[in-house]
C-alpha positions in Angstrom: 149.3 79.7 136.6 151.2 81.6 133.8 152.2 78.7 132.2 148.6 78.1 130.8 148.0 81.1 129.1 147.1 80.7 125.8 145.9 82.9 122.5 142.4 83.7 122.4 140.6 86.1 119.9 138.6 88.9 120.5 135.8 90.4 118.1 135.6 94.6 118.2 133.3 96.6 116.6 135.2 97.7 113.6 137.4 100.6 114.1 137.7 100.0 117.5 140.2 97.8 117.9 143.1 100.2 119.3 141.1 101.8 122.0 140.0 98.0 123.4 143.9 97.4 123.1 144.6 100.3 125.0 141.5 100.0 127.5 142.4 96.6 128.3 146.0 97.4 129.3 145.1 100.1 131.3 142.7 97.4 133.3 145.4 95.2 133.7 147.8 97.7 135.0 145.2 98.8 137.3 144.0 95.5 138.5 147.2 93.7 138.6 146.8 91.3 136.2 149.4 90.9 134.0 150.4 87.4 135.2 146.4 86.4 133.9 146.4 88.6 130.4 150.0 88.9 128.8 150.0 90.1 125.8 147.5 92.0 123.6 148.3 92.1 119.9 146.8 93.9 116.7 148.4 91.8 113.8 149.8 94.6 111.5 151.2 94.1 107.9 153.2 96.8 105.4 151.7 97.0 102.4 151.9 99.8 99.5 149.0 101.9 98.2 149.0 103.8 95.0 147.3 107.1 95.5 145.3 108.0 92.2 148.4 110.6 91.6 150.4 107.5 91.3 152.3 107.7 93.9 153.2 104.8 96.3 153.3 105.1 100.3 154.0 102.2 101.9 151.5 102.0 105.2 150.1 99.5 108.0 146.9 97.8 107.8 145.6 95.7 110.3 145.8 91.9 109.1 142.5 90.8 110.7 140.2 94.0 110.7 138.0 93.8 114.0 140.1 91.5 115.9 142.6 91.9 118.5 144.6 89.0 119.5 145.3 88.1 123.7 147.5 86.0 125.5 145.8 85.2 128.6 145.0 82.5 131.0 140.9 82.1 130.9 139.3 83.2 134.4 136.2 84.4 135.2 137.8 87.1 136.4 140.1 87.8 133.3 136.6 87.0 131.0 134.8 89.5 132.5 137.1 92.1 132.2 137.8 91.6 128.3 134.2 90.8 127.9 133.2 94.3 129.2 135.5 96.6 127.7 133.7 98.7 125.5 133.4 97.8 121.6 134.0 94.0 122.9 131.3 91.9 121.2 133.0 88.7 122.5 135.0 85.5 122.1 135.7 84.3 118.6 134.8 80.4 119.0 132.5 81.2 122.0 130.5 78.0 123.2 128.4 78.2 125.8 130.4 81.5 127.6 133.6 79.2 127.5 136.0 80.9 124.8 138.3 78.1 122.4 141.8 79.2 122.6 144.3 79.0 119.2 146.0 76.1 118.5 149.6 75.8 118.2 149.8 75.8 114.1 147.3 78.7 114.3 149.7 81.1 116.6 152.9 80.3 114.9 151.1 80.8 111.5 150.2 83.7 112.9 153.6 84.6 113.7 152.8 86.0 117.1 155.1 83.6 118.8 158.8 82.5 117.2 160.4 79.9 118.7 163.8 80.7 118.8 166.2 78.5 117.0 169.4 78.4 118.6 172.0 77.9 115.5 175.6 76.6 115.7 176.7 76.9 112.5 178.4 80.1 110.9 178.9 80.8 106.7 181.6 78.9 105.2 180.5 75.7 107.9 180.3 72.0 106.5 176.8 70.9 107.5 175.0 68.3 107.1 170.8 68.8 105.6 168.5 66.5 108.4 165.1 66.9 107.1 163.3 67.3 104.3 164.0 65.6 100.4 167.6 66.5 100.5 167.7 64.9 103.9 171.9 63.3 104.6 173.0 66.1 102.2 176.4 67.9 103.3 176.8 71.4 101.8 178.6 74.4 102.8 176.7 77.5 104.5 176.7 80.6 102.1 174.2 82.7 104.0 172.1 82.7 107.2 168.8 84.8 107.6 167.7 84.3 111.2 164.9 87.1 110.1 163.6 84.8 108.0 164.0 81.5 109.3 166.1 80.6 106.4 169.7 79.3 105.4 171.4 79.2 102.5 173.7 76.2 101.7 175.5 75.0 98.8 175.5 71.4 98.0 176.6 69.5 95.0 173.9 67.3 93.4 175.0 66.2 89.6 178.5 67.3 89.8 177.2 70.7 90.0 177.3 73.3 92.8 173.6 74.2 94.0 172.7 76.9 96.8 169.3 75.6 98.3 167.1 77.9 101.0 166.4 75.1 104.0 165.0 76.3 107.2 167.7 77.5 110.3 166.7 73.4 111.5 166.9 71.7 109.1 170.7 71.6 108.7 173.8 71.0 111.9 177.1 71.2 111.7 179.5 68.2 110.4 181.5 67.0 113.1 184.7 65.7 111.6 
C-alpha cells in the first residue's frame, strides 16, 4: 500500500501553514497512519534581507506561502483527515473531491525527493563523459560535489586543458 503514495498539495489559509503541519502529525501519530501520510513538508529557502539600517540577516522564507506539501497514499480515510484540519481549504488540483497528485518532474524540481546517485569514481579518476554534447569525452575528475549534483572534470578539447561541471551521471569510470 506504501508504495503508492505520492505528493499532493495542500492549500492553508495564509499563516497557517505550521500549525496544519503540526496538527496533521499529531493525527497521524494518534491514528496510526503513518504507512497512509508520510511525509509533510513546508518548502523553505535562505535568503538575505537588508534591514533599512543596512544590515543583512540571512533568514527562511517559505518557498510556496500557503502551501504545505504531503506525501501520502489517497484514502477516504487519509482525505478526510487532511481535509478537516483546521486552516485546510483543500486540494490544490481538486476535481470533483478527487485530489491530482505531483508528477515526477514536479517533485524532483521541487527537490523534495533526491534520488541518490551511487558514484564510483574518486578525484584524479579517468572517466569517460556519457551524456550530453561532450558525450565519449575522457577527462580526469578534479572535484565532486555530491551536494550539488555536480562534478568537475578536466578534458582536453583543442589541445587545451578544460574543467567542465557535468552532472554525478553523466560521467563513469574508464576501465582500462
Amino acid at each position: 500500500m506504501a508504495d503508492n503514495a505520492k505528493w499532493y498539495v495542500v492549500h492553508t489559509y495564509s499563516g497557517y501553514e505550521n500549525a496544519v503541519k503540526t496538527t496533521i502529525e499529531k493525527l497521524v501519530t494518534n491514528r496510526g497512519m503513518s504507512d497512509m501520510i508520510q511525509d509533510i513538508q513546508i518548502p523553505l529557502e535562505k535568503v538575505t534581507e537588508i534591514s533599512d539600517e543596512g544590515v543583512a540577516k540571512e533568514v527562511e522564507r517559505k518557498v510556496f506561502p500557503g502551501y504545505v506539501l504531503l506525501k501520502m497514499v489517497m484514502t477516504d480515510d487519509s482525505w478526510h483527515l487532511v481535509r478537516n484540519v483546521r486552516g485546510v481549504t483543500g486540494f490544490v488540483g481538486e476535481a470533483s473531491n478527487k485530489p491530482i497528485p505531483l508528477s515526477e518532474e514536479e517533485v524532483l524540481a521541487l527537490g523534495m525527493e533526491k534520488h541518490e546517485i551511487v558514484v564510483l569514481y574518486k578525484e584524479g579518476d579517468r572517466v569517460r563523459i556519457n551524456d550530453g554534447p561532450l558525450e565519449s569525452f575522457t577527462g580526469t575528475v578534479e572535484e565532486i560535489d555530491p551536494e550539488k549534483n555536480k562534478v568537475t572534470v578536466v578534458v582536453s578539447m583543442f589541445g587545451r586543458e578544460t574543467p567542465v561541471e557535468l552532472e554525478l551521471d553523466q560521467v563513469e569510470v574508464v576501465s582500462d
